[in-house]
LOFIKE-150288 format. One record per residue (C-alpha): residue in one letter; residue number from 1; y, z, x. Coordinates in Angstrom, 3 decimals, always signed. Layout:
N
   resn   resi          y          z          x
      A    NUM          Y          Z          X
...
REM end
This chain:
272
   resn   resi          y          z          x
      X      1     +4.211    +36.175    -14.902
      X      2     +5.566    +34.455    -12.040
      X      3     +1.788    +32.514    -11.123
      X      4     +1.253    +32.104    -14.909
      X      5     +4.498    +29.566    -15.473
      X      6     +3.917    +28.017    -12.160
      X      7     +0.249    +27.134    -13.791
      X      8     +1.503    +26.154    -16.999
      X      9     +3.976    +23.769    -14.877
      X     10     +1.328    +22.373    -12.695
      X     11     -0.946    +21.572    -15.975
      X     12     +1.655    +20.048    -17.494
      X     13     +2.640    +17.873    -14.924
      X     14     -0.906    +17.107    -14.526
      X     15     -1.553    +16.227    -18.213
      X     16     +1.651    +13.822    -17.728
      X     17     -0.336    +11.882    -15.278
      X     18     -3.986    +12.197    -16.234
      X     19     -2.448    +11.280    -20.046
      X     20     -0.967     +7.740    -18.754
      X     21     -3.965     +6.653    -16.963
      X     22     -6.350     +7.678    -19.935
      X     23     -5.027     +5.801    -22.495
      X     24     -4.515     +2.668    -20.563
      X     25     -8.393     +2.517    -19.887
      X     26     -9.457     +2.879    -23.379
      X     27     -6.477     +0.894    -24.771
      X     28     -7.944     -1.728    -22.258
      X     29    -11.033     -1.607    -24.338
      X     30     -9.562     -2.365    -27.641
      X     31     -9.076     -5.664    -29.128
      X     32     -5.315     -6.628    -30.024
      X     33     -5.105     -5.820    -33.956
      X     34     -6.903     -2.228    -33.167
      X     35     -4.181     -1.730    -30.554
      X     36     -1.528     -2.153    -33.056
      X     37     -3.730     -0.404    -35.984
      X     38     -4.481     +2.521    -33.933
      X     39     -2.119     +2.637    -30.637
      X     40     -3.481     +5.996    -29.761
      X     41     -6.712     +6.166    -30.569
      X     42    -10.387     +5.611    -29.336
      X     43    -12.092     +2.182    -29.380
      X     44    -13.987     +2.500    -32.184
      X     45    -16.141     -0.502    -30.557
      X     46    -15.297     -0.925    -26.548
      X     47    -14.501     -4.364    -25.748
      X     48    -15.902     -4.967    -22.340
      X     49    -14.842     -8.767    -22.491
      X     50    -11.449     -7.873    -21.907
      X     51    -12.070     -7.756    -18.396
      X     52    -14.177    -11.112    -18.129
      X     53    -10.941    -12.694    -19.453
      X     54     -8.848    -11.021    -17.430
      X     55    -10.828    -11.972    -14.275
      X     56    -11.280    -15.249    -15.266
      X     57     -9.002    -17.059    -18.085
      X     58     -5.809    -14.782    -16.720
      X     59     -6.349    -15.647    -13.170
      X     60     -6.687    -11.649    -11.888
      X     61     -9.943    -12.481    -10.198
      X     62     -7.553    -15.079     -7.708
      X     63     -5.108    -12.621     -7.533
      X     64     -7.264     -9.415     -6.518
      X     65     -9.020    -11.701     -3.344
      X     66     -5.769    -12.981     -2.720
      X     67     -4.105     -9.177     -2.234
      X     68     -7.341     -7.714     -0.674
      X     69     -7.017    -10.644     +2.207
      X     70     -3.252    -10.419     +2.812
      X     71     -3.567     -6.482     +2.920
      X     72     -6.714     -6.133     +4.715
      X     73     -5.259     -8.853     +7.324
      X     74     -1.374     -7.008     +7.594
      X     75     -3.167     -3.772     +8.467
      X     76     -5.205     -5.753    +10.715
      X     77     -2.457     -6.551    +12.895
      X     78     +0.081     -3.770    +11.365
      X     79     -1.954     -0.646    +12.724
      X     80     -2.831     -1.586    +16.350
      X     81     +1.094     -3.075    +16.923
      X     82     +2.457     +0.026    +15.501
      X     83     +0.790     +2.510    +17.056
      X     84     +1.060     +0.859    +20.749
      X     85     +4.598     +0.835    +19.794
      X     86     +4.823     +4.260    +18.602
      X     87     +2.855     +5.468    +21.455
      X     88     +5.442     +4.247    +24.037
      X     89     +8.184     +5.940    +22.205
      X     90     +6.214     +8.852    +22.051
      X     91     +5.218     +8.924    +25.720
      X     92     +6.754     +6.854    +27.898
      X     93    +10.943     +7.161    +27.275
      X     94    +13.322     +4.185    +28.906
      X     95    +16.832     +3.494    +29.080
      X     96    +17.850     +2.186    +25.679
      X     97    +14.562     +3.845    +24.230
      X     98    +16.084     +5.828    +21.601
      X     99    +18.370     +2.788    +20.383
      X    100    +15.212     +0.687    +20.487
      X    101    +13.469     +3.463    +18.439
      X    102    +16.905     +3.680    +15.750
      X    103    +16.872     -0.376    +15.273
      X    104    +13.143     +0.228    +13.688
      X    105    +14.861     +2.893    +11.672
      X    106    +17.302     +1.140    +10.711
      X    107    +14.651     -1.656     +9.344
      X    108    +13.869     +1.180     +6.883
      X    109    +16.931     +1.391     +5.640
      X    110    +17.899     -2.511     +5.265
      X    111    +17.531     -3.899     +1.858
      X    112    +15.252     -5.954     +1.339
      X    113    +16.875     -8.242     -1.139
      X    114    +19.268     -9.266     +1.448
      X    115    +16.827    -10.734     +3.581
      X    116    +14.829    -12.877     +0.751
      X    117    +17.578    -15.859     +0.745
      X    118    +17.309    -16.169     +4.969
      X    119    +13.488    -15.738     +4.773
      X    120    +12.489    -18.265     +2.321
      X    121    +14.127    -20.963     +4.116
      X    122    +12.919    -19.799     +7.352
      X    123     +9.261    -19.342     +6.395
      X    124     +9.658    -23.139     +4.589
      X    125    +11.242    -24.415     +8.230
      X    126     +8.403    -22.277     +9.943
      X    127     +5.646    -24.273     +6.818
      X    128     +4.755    -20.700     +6.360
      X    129     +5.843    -21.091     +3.070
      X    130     +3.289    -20.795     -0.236
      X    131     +0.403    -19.472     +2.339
      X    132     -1.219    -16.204     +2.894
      X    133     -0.667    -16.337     +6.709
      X    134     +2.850    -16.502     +6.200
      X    135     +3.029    -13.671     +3.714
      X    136     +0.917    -11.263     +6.028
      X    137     +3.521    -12.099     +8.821
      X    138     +6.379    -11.102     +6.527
      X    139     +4.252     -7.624     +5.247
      X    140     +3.823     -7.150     +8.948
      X    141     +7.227     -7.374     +9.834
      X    142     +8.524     -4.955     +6.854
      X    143     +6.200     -2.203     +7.115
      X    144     +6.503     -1.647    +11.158
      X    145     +9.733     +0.484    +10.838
      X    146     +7.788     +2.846     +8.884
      X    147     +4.687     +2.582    +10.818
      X    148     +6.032     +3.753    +14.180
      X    149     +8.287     +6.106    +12.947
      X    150     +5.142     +8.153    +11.209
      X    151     +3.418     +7.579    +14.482
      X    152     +5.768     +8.193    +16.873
      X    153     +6.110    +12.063    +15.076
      X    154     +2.240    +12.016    +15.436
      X    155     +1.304    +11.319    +18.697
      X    156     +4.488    +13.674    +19.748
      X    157     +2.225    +16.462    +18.638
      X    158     -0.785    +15.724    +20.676
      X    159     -1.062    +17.842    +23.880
      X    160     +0.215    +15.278    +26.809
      X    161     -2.055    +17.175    +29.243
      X    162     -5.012    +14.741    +27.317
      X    163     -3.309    +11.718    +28.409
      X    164     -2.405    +13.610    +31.722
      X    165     -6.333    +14.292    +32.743
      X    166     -7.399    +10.992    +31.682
      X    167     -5.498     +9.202    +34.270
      X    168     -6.266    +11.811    +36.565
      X    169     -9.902    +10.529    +36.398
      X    170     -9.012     +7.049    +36.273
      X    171     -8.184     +5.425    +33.198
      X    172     -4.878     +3.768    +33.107
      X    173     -2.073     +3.616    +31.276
      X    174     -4.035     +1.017    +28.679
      X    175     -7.374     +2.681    +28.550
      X    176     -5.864     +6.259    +28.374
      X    177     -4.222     +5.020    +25.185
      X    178     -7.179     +2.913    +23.568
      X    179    -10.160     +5.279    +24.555
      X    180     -8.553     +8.671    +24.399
      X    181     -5.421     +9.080    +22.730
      X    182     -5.730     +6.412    +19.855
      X    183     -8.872     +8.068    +18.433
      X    184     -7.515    +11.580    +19.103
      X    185     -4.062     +9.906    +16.244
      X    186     -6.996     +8.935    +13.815
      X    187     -6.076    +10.984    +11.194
      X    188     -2.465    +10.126    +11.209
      X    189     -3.540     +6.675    +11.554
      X    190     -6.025     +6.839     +8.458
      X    191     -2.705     +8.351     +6.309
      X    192     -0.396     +5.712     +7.214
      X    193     -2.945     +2.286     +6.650
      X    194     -3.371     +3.980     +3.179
      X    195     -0.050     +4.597     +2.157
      X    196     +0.887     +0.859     +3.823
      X    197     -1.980     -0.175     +1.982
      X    198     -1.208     +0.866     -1.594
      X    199     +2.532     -0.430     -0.800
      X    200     +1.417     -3.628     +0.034
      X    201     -1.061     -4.044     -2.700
      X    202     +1.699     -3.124     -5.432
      X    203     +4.677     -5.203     -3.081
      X    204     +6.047     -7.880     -5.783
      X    205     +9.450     -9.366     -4.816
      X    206     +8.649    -10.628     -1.844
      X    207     +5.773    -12.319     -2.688
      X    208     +7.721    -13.887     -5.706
      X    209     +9.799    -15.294     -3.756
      X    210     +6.991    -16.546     -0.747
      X    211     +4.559    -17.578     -2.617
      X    212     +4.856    -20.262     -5.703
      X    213     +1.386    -21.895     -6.030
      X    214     -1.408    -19.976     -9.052
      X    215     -4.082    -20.506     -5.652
      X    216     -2.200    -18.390     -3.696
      X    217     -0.098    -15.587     -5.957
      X    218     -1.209    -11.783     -5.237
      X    219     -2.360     -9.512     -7.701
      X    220     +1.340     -8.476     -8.803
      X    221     +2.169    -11.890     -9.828
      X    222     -1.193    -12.443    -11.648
      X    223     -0.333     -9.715    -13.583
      X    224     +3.084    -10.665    -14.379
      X    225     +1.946    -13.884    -15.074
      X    226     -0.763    -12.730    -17.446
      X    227     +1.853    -10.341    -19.414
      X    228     +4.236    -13.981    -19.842
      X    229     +1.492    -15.226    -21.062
      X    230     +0.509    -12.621    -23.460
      X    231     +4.190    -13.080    -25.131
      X    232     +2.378    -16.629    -26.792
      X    233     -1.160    -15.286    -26.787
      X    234     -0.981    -11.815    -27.670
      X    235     -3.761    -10.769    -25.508
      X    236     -2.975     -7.430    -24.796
      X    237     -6.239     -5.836    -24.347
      X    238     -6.886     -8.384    -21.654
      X    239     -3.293     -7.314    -20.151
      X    240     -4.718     -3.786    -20.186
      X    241     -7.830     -4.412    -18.445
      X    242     -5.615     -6.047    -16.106
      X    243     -3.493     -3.115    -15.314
      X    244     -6.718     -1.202    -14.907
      X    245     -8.301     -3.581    -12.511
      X    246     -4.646     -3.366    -10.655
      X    247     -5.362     +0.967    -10.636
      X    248     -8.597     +1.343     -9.742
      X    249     -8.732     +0.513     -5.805
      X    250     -5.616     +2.289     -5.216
      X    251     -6.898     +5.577     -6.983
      X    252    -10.060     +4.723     -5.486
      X    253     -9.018     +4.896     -1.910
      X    254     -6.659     +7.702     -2.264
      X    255     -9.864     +9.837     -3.655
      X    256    -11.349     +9.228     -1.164
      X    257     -8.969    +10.072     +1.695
      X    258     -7.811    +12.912     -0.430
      X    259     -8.443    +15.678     +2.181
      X    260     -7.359    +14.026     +4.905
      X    261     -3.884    +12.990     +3.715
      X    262     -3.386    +16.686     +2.300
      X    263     -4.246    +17.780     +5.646
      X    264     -1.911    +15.430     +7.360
      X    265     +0.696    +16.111     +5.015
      X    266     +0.357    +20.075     +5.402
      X    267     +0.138    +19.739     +9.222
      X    268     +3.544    +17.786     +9.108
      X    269     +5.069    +20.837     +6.681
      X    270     +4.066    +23.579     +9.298
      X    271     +5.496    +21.688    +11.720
      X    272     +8.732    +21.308     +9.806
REM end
């Protein structure tokens, strides 16, 4: 009895999220008076246009480049930083270490809307403002806290005697770290550039507040923009097939990391 309800509780919560997603992509193929004829049911003829114009006329093409750049280039620089950083917490305690290590902590715990009113006039001082550089240094910044603190618990786990017998046969500090102990963290690595990544790719109030030019504005604001817009147009299909092209990388990566973030995540419950 027991396994049954905890099945009929796992399919239901299951059907609450498949459900969602579902009717978003076919509502995205309807055109706007079958949306508000039908609300819940199949196209009867699937509008693929709605996509072209949300690519195109609604700006979500500019918007999707813009996002993939700034995230691809934060966990450029992101990853590498954070797990040197994590590493020496991990392996190599100082005096003041463990304050060090509770200041990035603490970064988790700021708000963030405290900080906008201080950063937009120093990113405008810095003429970081309106540009993707500037944005990527500010994504940067935010997600280290919660970079090295995932780290820091992962490379705590690896055996030290690895890093130990490297330098024994002469690697250094350096090339112990880049040749043998960063690919050893891959997996924990892999776990936290996705979960950065679909943060960043979904991040909207800071980049409504950086970034004020159509050339520039992330995929967030496209889509924000695009549902103003639809208020006067009444668009919605396109505002569907916007939300879809929003979905699909993020499920899209997360399908196909699937095992190795369930592994990660498992690893870190045993341990716990």
């Amino acid at each position: 009895m027991k396994r049954f309800l905890i099945g009929c509780g796992l399919f239901a919560f299951g059907l609450s999220v498949i459900l969602p997603l579902a009717w978003v992509v076919w509502t995205s193929l309807k055109a706007s008076p079958e949306i508000f004829e039908s609300p819940w049911g199949f196209p009867r003829h699937p509008d693929w246009h709605n996509y072209v114009t949300a690519w195109t006329d609604g700006g979500i093409g500019v918007g999707f480049v813009n996002s993939f750049l700034v995230t691809v280039g934060t966990l450029a620089i992101l990853i590498p930083i954070g797990a040197m950083a994590a590493y020496v917490f991990a392996r190599y305690p100082f005096r003041g270490s463990q304050a060090l290590f509770g200041t990035f902590l603490g970064g988790m715990m700021f708000p963030q809307f405290l900080t906008i009113v201080p950063l937009f006039f120093l990113m405008q001082q810095l003429g970081l403002y309106d540009t993707r550089i500037g944005l990527t240094c500010v994504y940067v910044a935010f997600s280290l806290p919660f970079t090295v603190f995932v780290l820091r618990g992962f490379f705590e786990t690896l055996p030290k005697e690895l890093d130990e017998a490297a330098m024994m046969d002469g690697c250094g500090h350096a090339r112990a770290f880049w040749q043998v102990m960063l690919p050893l963290a891959k997996p924990g690595l892999i776990v936290v550039a996705i979960f950065n990544a679909i943060g960043l790719w979904n991040e909207y109030s800071l980049a409504l507040v950086l970034i004020s030019s159509d050339q520039n504005m992330t995929l967030p604001l496209g889509v924000a923009h695009l549902a103003i817009t639809n208020q006067y147009q009444g668009d919605w299909g396109g505002l569907f097939a916007a939300l879809v092209i929003v979905m699909t990388p993020v499920l899209a990566l997360y399908w196909a990391f699937r095992e190795r973030i369930h592994e990660v995540m498992l690893a870190g419950a045993l341990k716990g």
